[in-house]
C-alpha positions in Angstrom: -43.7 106.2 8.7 -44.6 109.9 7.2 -41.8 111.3 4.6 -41.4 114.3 7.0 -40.8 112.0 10.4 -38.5 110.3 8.7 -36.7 113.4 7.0 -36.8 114.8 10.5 -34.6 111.7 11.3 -32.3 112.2 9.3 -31.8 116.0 9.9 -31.0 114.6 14.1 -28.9 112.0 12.7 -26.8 114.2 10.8 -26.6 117.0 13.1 -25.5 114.6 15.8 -22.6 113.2 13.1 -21.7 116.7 12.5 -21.5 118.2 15.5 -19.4 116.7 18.8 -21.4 115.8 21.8 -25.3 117.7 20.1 -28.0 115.9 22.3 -30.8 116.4 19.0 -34.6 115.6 19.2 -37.3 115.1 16.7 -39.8 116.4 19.0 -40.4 119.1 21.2 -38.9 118.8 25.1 -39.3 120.2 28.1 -35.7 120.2 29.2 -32.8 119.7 28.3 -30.2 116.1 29.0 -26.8 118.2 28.5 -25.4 121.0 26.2 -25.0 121.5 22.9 -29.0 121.0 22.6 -31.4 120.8 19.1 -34.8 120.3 18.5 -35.9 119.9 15.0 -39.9 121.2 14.4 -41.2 121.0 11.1 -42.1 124.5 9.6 -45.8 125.8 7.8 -46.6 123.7 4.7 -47.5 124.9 1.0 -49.2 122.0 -0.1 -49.6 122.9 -3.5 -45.7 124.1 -3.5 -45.2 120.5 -1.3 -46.6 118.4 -3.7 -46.5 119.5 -7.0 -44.8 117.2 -9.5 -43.0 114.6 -8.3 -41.3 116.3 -5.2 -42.2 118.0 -1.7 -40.1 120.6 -0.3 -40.3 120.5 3.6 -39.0 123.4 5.9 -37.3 122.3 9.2 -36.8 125.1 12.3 -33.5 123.5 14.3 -33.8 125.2 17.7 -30.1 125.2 18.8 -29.4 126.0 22.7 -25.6 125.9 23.7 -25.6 126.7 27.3 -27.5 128.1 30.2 -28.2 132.2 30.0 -26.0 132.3 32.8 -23.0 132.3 31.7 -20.9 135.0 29.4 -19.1 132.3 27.6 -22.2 130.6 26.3 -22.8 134.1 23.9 -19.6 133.7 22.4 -20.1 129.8 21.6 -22.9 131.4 19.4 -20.1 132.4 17.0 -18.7 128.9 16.5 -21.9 127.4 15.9 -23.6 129.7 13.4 -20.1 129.8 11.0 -20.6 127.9 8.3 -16.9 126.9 8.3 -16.2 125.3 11.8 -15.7 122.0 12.2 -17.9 119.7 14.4 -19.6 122.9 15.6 -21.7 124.9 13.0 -25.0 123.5 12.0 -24.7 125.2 8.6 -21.5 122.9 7.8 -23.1 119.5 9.4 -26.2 120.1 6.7 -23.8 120.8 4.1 -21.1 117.4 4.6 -24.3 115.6 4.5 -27.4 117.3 2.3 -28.7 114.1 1.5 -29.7 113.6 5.6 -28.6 110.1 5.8 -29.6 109.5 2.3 -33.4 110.1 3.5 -33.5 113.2 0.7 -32.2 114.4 -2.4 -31.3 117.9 -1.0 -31.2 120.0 2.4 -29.5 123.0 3.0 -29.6 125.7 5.7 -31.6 128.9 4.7 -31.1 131.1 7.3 -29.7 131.5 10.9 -31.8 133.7 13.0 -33.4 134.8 16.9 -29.7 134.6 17.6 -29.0 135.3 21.4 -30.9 134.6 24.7 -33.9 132.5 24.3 -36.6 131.1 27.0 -37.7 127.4 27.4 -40.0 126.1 30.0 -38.8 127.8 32.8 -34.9 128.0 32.0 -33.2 130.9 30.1 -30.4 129.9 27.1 -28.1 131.1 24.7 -29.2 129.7 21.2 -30.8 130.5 17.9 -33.0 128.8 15.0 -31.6 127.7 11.8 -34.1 127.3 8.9 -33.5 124.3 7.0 -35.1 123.2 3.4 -35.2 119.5 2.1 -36.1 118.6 -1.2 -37.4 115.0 -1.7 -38.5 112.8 -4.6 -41.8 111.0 -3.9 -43.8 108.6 -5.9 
């Protein structure tokens, strides 16, 4: 298994810990088995930045979709899920409690939150956004 599957992994695993009821994929979907949703995609690679030394530093997008477009109250979950203080909601606190992902790397933390708001997937319209996430890792 690839060092950035298996840091994937562990970025679903600890999203699903840290936040109640988050269906999480490694791998792009075409719909969705219940809400809140995540997909983790890796990001664009600097090889030279990835594997200099003894280290790699991998960039995650998590696309995050709480609810169907349709309703008003799915906007304002937005709020509970981007603040890096609420408890089994906010991806930025679920990354922090567990930076290690599941003891898969030596450090993660979330970057930046952003496309905050209504997205499209396939056919279906959500509320959502994209948090950035960058793992440091130790390789031989």
């Amino acid at each position: 298994m690839s060092n950035y599957s298996d840091l994937a992994d562990g970025l679903v695993t600890v999203l699903k810990n840290g936040i109640t009821n988050l269906h999480a994929y490694n791998h792009p979907v075409d719909s969705f088995n219940g809400f809140p949703a995540a997909v983790v995609l890796p990001e664009a690679v600097d090889p030279e930045i990835a594997f200099g030394g003894n280290s790699m530093i991998v960039n995650f997008r998590v696309l995050v979709f709480l609810s169907s477009a349709d309703s008003a109250e799915g906007f304002r979950q937005l709020y509970d899920y981007i603040d890096p203080t609420t408890a089994n909601k906010s991806v930025i606190k679920a990354v922090r409690d567990a930076p290690t992902l599941d003891g898969k790397a030596d450090s993660a933390g979330v970057t930046r939150i952003e496309n905050i708001g209504r997205r499209q997937v396939g056919g279906g319209f959500y509320f959502g956004f994209d948090a950035l996430v960058e793992v440091i890792k130790t390789v031989a």
